[in-house]
N, CA, C and O atoms as a GROMACS GRO file, in nm:
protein
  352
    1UNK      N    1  10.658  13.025   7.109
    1UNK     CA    2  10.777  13.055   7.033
    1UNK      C    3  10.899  12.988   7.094
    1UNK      O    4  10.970  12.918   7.022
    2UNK      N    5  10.927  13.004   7.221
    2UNK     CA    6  11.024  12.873   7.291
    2UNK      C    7  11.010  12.770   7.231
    2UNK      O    8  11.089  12.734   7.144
    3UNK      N    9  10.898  12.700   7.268
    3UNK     CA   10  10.912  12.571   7.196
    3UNK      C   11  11.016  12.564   7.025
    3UNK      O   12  11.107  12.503   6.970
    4UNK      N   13  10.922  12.671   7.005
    4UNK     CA   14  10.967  12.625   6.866
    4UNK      C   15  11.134  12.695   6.843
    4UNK      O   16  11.180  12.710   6.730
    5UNK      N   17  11.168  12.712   6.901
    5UNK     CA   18  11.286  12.795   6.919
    5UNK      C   19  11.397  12.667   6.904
    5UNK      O   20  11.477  12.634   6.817
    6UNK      N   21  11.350  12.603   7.059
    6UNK     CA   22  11.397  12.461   7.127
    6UNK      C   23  11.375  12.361   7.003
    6UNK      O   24  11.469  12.282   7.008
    7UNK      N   25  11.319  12.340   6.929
    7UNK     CA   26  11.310  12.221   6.864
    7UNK      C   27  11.376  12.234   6.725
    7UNK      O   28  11.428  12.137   6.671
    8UNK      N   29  11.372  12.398   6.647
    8UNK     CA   30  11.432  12.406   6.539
    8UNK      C   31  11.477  12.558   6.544
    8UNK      O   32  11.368  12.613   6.559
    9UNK      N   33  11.562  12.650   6.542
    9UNK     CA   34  11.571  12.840   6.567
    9UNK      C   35  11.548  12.860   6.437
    9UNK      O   36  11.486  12.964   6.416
   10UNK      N   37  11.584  12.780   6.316
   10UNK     CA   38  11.607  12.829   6.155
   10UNK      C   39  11.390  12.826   6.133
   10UNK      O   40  11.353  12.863   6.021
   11UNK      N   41  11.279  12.787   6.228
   11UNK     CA   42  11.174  12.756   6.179
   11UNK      C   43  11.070  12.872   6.246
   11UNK      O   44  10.969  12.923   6.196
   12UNK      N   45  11.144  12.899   6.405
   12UNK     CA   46  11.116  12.963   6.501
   12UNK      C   47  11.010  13.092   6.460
   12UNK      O   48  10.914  13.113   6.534
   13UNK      N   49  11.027  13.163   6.358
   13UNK     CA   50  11.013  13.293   6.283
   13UNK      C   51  11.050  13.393   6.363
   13UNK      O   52  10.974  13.482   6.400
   14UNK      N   53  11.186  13.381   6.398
   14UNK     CA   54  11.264  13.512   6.437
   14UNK      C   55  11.267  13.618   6.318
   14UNK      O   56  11.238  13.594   6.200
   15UNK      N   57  11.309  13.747   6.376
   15UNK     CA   58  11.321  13.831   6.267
   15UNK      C   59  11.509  13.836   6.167
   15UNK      O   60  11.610  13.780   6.212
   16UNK      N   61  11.505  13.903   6.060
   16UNK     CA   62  11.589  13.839   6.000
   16UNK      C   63  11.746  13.883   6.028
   16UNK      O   64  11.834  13.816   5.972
   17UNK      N   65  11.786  14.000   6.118
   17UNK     CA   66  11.901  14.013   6.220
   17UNK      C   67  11.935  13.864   6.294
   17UNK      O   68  12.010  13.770   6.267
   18UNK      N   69  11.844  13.893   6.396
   18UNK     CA   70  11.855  13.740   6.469
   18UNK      C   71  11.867  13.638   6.414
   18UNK      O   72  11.930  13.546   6.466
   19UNK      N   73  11.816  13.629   6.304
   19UNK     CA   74  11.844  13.485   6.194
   19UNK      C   75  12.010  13.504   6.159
   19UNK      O   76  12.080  13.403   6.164
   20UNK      N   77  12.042  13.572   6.142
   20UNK     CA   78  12.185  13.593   6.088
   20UNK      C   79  12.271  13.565   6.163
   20UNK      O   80  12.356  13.482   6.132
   21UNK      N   81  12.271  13.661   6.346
   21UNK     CA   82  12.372  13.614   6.410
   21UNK      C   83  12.340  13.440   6.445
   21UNK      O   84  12.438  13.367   6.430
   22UNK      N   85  12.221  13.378   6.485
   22UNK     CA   86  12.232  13.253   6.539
   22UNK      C   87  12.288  13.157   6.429
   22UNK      O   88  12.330  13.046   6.462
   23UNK      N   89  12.289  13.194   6.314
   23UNK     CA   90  12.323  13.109   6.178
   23UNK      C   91  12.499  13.119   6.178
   23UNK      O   92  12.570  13.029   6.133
   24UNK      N   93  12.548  13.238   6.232
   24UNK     CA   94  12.657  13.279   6.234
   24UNK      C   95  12.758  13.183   6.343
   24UNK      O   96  12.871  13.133   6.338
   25UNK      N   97  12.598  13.196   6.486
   25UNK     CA   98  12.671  13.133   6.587
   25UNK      C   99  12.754  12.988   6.562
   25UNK      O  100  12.863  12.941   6.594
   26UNK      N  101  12.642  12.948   6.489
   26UNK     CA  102  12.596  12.793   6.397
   26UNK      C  103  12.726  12.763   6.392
   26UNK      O  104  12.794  12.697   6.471
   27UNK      N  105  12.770  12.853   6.231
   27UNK     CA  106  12.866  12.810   6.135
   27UNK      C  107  13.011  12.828   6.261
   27UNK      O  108  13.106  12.750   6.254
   28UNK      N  109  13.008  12.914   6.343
   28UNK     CA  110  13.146  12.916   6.431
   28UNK      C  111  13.160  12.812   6.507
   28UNK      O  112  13.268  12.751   6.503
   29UNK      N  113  13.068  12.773   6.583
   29UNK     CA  114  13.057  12.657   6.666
   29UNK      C  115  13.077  12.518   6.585
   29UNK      O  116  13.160  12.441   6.633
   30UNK      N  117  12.993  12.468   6.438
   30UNK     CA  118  13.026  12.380   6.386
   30UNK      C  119  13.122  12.356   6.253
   30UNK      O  120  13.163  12.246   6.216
   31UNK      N  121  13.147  12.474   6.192
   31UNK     CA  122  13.285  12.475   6.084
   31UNK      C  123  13.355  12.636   6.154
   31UNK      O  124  13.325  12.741   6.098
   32UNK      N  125  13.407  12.637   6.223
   32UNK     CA  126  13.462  12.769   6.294
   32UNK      C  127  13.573  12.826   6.134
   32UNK      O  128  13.569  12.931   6.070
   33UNK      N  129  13.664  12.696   6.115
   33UNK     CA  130  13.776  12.705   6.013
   33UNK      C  131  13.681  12.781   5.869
   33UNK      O  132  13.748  12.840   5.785
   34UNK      N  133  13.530  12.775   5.852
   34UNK     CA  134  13.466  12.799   5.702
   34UNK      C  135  13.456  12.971   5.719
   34UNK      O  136  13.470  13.055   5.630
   35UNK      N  137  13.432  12.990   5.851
   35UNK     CA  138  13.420  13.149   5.860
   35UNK      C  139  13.542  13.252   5.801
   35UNK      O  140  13.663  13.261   5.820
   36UNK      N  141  13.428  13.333   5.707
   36UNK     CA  142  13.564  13.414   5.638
   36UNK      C  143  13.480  13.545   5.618
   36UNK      O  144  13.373  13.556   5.678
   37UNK      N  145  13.536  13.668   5.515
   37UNK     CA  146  13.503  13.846   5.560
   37UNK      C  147  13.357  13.856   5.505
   37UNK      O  148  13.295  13.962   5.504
   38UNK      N  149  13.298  13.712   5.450
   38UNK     CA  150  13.159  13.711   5.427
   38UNK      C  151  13.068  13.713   5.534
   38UNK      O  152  12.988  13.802   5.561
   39UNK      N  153  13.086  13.607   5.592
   39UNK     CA  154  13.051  13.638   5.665
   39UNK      C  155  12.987  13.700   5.779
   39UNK      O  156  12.876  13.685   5.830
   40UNK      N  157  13.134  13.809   5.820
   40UNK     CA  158  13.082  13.921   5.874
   40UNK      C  159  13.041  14.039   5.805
   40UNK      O  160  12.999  14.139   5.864
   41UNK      N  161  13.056  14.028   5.641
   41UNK     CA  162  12.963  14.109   5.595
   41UNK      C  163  12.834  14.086   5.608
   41UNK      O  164  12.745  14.169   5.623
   42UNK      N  165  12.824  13.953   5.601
   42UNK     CA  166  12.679  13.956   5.625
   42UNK      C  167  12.626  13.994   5.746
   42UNK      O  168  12.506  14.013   5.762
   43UNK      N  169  12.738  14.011   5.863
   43UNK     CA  170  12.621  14.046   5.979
   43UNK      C  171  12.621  14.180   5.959
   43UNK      O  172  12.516  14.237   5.987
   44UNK      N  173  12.726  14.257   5.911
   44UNK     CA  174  12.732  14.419   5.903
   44UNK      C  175  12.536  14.476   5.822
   44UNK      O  176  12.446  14.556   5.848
   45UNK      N  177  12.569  14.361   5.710
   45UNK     CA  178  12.418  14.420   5.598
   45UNK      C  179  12.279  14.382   5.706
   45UNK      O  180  12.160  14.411   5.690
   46UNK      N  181  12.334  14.320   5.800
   46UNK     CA  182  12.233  14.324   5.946
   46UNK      C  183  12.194  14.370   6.052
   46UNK      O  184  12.113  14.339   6.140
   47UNK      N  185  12.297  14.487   6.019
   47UNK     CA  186  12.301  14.625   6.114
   47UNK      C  187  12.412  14.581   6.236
   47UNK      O  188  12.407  14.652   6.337
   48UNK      N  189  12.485  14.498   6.236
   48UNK     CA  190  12.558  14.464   6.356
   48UNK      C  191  12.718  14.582   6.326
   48UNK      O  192  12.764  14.603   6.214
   49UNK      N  193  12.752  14.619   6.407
   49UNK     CA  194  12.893  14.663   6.414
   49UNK      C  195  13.011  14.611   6.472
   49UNK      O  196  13.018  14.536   6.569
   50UNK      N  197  13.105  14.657   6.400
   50UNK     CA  198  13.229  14.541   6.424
   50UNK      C  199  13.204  14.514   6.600
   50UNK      O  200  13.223  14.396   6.628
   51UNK      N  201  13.168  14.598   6.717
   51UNK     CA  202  13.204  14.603   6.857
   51UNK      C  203  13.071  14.489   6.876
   51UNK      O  204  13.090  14.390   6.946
   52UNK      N  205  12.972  14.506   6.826
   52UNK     CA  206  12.871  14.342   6.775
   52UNK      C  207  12.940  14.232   6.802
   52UNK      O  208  12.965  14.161   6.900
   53UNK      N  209  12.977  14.238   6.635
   53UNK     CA  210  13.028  14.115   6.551
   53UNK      C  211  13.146  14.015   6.619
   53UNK      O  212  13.180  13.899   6.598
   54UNK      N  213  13.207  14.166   6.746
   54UNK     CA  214  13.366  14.135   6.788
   54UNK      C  215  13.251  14.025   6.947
   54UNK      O  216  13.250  13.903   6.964
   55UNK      N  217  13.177  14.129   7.028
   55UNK     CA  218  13.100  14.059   7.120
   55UNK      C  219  12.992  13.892   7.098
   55UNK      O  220  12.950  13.809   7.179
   56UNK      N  221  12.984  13.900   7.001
   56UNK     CA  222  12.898  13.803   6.956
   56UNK      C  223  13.021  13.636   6.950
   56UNK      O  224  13.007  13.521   6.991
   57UNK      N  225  13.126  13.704   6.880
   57UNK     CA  226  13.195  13.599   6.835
   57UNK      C  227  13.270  13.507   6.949
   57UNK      O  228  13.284  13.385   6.940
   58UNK      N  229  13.335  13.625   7.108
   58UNK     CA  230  13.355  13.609   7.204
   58UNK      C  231  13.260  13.489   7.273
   58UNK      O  232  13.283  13.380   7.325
   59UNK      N  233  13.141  13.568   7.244
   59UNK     CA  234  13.080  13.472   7.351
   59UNK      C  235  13.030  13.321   7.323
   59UNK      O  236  13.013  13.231   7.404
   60UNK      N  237  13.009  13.322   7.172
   60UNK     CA  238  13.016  13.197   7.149
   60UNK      C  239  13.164  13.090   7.124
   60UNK      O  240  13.165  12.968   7.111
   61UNK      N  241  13.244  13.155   7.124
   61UNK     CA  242  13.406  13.076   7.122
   61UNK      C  243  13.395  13.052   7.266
   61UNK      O  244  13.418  12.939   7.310
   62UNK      N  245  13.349  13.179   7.369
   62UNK     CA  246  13.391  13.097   7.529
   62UNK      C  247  13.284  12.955   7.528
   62UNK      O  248  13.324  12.843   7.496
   63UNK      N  249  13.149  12.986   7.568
   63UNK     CA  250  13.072  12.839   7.535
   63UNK      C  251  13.138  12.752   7.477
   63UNK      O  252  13.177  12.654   7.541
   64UNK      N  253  13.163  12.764   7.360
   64UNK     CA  254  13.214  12.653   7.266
   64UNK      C  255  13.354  12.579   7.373
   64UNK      O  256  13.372  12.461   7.400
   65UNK      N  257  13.438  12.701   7.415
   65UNK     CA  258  13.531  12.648   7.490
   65UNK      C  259  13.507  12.587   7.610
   65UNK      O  260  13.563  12.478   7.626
   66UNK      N  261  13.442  12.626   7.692
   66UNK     CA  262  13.372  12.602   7.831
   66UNK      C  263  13.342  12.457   7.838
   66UNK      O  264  13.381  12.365   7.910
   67UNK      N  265  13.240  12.472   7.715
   67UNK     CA  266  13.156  12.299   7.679
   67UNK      C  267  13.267  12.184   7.676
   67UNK      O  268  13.246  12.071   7.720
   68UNK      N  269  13.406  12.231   7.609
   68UNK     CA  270  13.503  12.170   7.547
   68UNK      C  271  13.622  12.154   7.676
   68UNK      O  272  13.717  12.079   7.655
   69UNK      N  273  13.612  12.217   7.789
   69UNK     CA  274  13.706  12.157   7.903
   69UNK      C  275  13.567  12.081   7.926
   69UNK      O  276  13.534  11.969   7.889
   70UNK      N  277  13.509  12.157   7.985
   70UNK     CA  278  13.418  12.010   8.040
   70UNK      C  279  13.428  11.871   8.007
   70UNK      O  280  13.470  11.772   8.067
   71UNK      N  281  13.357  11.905   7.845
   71UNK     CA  282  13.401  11.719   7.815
   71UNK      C  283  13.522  11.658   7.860
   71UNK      O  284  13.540  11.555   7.925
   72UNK      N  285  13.624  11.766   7.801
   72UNK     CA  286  13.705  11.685   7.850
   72UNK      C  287  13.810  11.658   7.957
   72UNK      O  288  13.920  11.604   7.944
   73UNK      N  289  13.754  11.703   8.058
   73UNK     CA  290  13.748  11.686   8.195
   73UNK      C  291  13.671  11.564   8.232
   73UNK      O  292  13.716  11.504   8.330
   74UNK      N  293  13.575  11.517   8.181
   74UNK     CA  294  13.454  11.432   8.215
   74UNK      C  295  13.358  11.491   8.310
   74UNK      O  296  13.321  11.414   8.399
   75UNK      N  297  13.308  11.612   8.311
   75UNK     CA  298  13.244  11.722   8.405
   75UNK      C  299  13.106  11.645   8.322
   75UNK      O  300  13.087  11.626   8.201
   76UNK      N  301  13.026  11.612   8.437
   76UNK     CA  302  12.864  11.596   8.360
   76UNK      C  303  12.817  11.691   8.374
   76UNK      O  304  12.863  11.794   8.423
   77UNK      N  305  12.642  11.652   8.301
   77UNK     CA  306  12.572  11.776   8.331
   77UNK      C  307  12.558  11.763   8.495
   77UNK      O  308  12.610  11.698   8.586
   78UNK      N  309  12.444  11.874   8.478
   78UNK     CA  310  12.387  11.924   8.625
   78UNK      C  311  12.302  11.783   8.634
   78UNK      O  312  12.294  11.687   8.557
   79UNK      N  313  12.231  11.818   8.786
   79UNK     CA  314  12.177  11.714   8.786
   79UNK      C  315  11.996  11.718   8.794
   79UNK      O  316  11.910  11.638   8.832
   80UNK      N  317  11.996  11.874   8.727
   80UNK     CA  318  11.880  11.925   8.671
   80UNK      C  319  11.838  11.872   8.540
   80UNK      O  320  11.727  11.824   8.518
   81UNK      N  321  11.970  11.887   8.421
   81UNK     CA  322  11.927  11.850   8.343
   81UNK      C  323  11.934  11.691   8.305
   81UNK      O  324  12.004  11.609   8.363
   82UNK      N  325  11.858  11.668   8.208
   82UNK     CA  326  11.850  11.559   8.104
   82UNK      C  327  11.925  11.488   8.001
   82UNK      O  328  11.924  11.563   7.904
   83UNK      N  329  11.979  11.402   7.977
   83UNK     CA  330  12.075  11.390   7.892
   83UNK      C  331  12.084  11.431   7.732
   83UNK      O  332  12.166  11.393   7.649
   84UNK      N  333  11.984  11.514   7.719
   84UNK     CA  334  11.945  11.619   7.602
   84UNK      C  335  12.005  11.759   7.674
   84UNK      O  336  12.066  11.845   7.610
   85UNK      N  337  11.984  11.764   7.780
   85UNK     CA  338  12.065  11.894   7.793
   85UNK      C  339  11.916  11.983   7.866
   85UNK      O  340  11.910  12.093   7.920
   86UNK      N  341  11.853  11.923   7.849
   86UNK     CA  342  11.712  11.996   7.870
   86UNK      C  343  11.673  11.999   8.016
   86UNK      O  344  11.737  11.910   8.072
   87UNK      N  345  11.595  12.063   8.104
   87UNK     CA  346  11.514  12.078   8.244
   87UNK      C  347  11.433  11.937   8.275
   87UNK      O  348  11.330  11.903   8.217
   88UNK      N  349  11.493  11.870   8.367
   88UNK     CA  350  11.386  11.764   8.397
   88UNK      C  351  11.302  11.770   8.480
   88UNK      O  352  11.222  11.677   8.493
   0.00000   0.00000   0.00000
């Protein structure tokens, strides 16, 4: 299930909560500006609660931010990983 996690999460066969927030993570990380009260309705009809929805969103804006001094800092990766980002 890693593997398949790693290569595609939308194919993975997570259950359909987890499908929601990582789709969620998705849309914040790559159209942050498209996110609107749908959204988080949809994670609510997923059993998440706003103290969720509020933790979830945190932690992917810090990443997103984190990733985003780095670059542009010129911070490389580790020197574990791969230029995929992956364990060498």
């Amino acid at each position: 299930m890693v593997d398949r996690f790693a290569d595609d999460w939308g194919t993975a066969g997570l259950d359909a909560p987890t499908m929601a927030l990582l789709a969620h993570a998705e849309k914040l990380t790559r159209e942050p500006w498209t996110v609107d009260t749908a959204d988080i309705e949809t994670l609510r009809g997923h059993g998440f609660d706003d103290r969720g929805i509020s933790s979830l969103t945190q932690v992917v804006a810090y990443f997103n931010y984190i990733n985003r001094v780095a670059d542009g800092l010129g911070v490389g990766a580790e020197d574990w990983l791969g230029p995929d980002g992956t364990p060498t």
